[in-house]
N, C-alpha and C positions, 0 to 999 in steps of 0.2 A: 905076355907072362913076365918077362924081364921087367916090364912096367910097375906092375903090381908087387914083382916081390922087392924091388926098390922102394915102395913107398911102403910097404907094410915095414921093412927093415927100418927105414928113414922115422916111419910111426913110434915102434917099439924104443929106438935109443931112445928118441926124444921125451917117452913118457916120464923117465925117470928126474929128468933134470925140472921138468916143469913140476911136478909132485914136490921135488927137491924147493922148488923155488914158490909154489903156494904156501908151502909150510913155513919157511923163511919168512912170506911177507904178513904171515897170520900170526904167528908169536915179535915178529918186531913190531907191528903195528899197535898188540896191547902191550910191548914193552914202551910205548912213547904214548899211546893216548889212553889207556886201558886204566881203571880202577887203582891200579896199584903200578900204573906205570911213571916216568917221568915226569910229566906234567902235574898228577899228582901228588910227585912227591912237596909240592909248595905246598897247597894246603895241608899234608899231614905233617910239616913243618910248622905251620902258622896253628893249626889246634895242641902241638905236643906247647907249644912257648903257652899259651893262653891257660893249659892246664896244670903246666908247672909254675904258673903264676897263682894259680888257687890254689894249690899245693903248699905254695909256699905261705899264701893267706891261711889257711887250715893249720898248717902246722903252728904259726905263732899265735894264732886261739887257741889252740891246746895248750901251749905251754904257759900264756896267760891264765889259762883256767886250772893249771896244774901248780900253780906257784900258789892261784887265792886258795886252793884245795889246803895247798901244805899251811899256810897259812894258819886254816883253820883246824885243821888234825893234829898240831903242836899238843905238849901238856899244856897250856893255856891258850886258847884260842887270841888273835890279834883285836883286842877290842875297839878299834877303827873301823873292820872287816865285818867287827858282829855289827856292832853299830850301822853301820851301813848299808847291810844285807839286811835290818831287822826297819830302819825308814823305807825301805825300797819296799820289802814283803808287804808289811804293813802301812805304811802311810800314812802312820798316826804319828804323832807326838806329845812333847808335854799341852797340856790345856793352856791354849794364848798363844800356843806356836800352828805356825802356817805350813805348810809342806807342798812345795812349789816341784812337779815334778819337771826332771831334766833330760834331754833328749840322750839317749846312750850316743857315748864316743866311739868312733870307731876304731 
């Protein structure tokens, strides 16, 4: 009898630490290899640089397209811009002239 309620005592303490220590090695283990853990945090490092690089592409197209805008919504529109806009649409010209089109710039 002494035997037994020695190990059942011995049982009981020790459930708690081991419970204690699954739990520990189940949330460190996704804090180091898990989705959103350590090692992931390189590549969510490496895609935020890559988007704030097109971010920052995006945004200087806007405001080139926000400049030709003003450009044009003046009380006289820029006649370089019309001009330009109106070989580009059209692709015509005076009769004897050529219109060689041009690769857009980046």
């Amino acid at each position: 009898m002494r035997i037994r309620r020695s190990v059942t005592r011995i049982f009981v303490l020790s459930i708690l630490p081991a419970v204690t220590a699954a739990v520990v090695l189940y949330f460190g283990y996704y804090a180091v290899w898990g989705d959103r853990g350590y090692l992931a945090l390189g590549d969510t490092r490496a895609k935020l640089t890559v988007a704030e690089v097109q971010l920052d592409r995006l945004t200087d197209e806007r405001d080139r397209l926000q400049h030709r805008i003003a450009l044009l919504k003046g009380g006289t529109p820029d006649p370089d811009l019309v001009e330009e806009l109106a070989r580009t649409q059209l692709m015509d010209g005076a009769p004897g002239q050529l219109a060689v089109p041009r690769d857009k710039q980046p």
